[in-house]
N, C-alpha and C positions, 0 to 999 in steps of 0.2 A: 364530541369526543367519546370515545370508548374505554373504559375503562376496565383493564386485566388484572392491575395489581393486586389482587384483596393482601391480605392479611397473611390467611395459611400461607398462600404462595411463597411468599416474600420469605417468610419465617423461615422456611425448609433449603433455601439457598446455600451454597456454600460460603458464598461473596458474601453473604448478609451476617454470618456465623461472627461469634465473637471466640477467638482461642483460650480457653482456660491458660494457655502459655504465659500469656501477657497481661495479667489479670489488674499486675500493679505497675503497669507501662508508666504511670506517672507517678512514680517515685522514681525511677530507674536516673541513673545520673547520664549525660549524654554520652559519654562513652560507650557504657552499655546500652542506651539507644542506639547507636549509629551501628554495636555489632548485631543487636538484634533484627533492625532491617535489612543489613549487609547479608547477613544469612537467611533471612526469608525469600531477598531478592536471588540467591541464588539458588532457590527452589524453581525457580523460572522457566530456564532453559530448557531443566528435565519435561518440564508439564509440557511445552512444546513436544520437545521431541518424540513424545506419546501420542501426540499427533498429527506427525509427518505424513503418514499415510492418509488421512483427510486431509491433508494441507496440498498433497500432490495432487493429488486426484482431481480437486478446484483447480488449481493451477495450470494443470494439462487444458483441461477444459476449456479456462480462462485463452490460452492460450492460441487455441484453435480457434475460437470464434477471432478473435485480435487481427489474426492473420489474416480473416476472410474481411476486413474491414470494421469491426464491433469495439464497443465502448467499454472503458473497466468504470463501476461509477458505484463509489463507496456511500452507505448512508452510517447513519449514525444522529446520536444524542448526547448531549454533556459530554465527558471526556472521551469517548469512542469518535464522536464526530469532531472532534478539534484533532484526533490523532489521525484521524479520515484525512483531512485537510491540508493538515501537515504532509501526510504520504503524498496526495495528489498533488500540491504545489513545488513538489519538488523534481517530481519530473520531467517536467519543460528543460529549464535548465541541465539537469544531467543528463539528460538521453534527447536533446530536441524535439522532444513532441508536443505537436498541435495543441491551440485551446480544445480542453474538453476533450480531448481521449482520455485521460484521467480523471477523474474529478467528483468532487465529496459536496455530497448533498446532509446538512445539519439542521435538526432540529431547532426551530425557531428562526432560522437563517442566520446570514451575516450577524448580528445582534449579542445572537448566544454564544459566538464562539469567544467574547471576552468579557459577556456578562449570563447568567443564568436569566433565561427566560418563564417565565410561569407555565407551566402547564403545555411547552412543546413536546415535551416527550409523549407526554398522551393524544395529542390532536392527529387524529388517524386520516381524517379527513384532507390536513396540511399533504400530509405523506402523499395521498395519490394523487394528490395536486401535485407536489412536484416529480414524481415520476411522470406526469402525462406530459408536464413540461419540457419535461427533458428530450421526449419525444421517445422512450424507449422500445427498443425493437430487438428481434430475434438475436441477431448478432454480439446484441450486450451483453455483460456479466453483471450484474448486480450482487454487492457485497453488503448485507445486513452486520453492522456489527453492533453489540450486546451484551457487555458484561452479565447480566442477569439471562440474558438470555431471550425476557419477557416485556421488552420494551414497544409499546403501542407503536411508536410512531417505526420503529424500525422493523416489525411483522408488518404492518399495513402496508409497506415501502416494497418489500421482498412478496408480497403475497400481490399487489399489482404488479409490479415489475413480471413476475411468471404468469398472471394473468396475459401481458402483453407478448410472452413470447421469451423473454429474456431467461438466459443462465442469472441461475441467483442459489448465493449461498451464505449464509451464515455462519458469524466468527461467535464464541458465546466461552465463559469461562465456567460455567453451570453442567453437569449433565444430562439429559435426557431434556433438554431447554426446547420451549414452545419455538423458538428460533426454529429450530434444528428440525424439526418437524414440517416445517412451512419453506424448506428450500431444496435446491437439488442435491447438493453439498454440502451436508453439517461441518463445522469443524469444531469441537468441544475443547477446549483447552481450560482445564480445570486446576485452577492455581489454592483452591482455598482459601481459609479464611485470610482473613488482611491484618496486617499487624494494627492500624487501628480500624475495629470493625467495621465491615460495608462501604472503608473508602478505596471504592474499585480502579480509582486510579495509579493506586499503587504494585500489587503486581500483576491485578488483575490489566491495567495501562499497560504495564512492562510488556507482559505475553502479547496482547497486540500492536504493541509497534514491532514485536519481533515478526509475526507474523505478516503484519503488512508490509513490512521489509522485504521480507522473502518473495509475498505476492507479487507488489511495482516490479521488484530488482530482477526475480527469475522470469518474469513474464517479459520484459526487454529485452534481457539476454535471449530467449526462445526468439522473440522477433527480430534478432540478429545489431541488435544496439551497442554489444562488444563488440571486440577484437580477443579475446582471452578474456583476461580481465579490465581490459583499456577501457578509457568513458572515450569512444569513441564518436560520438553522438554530444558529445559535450560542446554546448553554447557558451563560444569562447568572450565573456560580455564583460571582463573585468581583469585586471592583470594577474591575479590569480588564477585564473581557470586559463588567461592567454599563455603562460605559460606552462599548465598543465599540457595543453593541448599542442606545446611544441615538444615537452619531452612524450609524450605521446609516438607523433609522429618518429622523430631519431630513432625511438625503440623499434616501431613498426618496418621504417625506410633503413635503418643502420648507417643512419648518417648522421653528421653535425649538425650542431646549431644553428649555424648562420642556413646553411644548404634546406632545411625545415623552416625554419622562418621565412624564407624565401618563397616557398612554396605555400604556405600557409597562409602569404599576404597577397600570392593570387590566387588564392581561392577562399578568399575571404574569411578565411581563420576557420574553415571547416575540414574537420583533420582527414576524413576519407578521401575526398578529393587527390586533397595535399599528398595522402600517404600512396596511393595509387597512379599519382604524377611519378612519382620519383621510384618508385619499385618496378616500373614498365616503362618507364621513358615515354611516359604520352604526353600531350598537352592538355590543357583543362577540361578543352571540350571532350575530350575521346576518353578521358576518367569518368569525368560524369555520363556519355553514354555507357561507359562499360559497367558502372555502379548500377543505372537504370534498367543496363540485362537483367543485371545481378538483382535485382529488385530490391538496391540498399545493402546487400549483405556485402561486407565488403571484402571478406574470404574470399570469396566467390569472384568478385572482380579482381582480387589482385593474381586470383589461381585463372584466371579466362585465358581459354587459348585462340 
């Protein structure tokens, strides 16, 4: 294991920083806790939006490579890689995609995402272990993220991965973050100190799940996974989402209930089909070739001439 952290480093951090603001955080009675975080938390959004123009520019990137067939595959330590995880497992379900087009690689493995492991965030060596695992290659995007910025295992992860070929960028809440330096893409989101100090789960967490929101959701969207704003691509796997995906279709088809379930339950509750049966008068099979011109986008097959 390699070790980056010293001392200075750590100390100079924003995330590490204690606010004079908050000095007598525990005396405060909960009321005024709950408005003191409430308004810290809404310092959030702004630090984002500082850096949109890094956030695009990945995303674009991300995007293109996607398209020609490549992998988005998030790393992460402690709370970055549980919020990695969380991102990635949730887009099967919303957008049906395959195992492992998304997917979050965590420091210490399975293990650490519900308990703290010793000494995985430093084992630099784990790290290109599991990038070589993954098999990664030109195509992919490799996503470091890093509240600190300066996390062993997630440089070692990002700095194979670009050895191999791979788009890789870096999420960091830090500026000028050793992250940020070691990938193609920095994206610096600097939330400051933390209402209790260095626990970067709190809005320094917050700014990356917004972020990775944006990454999964607009990187779909660009892959043609909407309809507008429809979950079009949604795995209808429970009576909730089966009936998402029938007011889906009515909106789509500007039909009724019954006329959409109909259609839904031949084609096995997958809405593009469905919603391209009934917009064109085809049958199942001449949707799904027309979708397969369309290469999925489903615009595009209901507009085919």
């Amino acid at each position: 294991m390699t070790q980056v952290n010293d001392a200075e480093t750590l100390a100079g951090l924003t995330t590490e920083a204690a606010d004079p603001r908050w000095h007598d955080l525990d005396t405060l009675p909960v009321a005024e806790l709950a408005q003191v975080m409430n308004q810290a938390d809404a310092s959030v959004p702004q630090a984002v939006q500082a850096a949109l123009p890094q956030i695009v520019a990945a995303i674009d990137a991300t995007a293109e490579r996607m398209a020609a067939g490549g992998r988005l595959i998030y790393v992460g330590a402690g709370t970055p890689g549980r919020l990695a995880i969380l991102d990635a497992s949730e887009c099967p379900p919303t957008f049906s995609t395959p195992p492992g087009l998304v997917t979050a690689v965590m420091a210490g493995g399975w293990a650490a995402v519900v308990s703290a492991v010793e000494g995985a965030e430093d084992d630099t060596e784990a790290a290109r272990r599991d990038i070589d695992e993954l098999a990664v290659g030109p195509l992919d995007t490799v996503v470091g993220i890093a509240s600190s910025g300066r996390t062993p295992f997630v440089l070692a992860a990002v700095q194979r991965a670009g050895q191999l070929g791979a788009l890789t960028v870096g999420l960091s809440c830090n500026r000028r973050a050793a992250l940020s330096q070691a990938v193609d893409h920095a994206i610096e989101v600097e939330v400051g100190p933390e209402v209790v100090s260095g626990s970067t789960r709190l809005k320094a967490g917050t700014a990356q799940k917004l972020v990775l929101n944006m990454f999964s959701t607009i990187t779909m969207i660009r892959l043609g996974k909407t309809y507008g704003s429809l979950m079009i691509d949604v795995k209808a796997t429970n009576h909730k989402l089966r009936e998402r995906a029938i007011r889906i279709v009515c909106l789509i088809a500007q039909t009724d209930r019954s006329t959409a379930l109909t259609a839904l339950r031949a084609a096995d509750f997958r809405v593009k089909p469905a919603a391209v049966m009934l917009v064109r008068g085809l049958s199942l099979t001449e949707a799904e070739a027309s979708l397969d011109r369309a290469q999925g986008r489903l615009r595009r097959a209901l507009e085919e001439v």
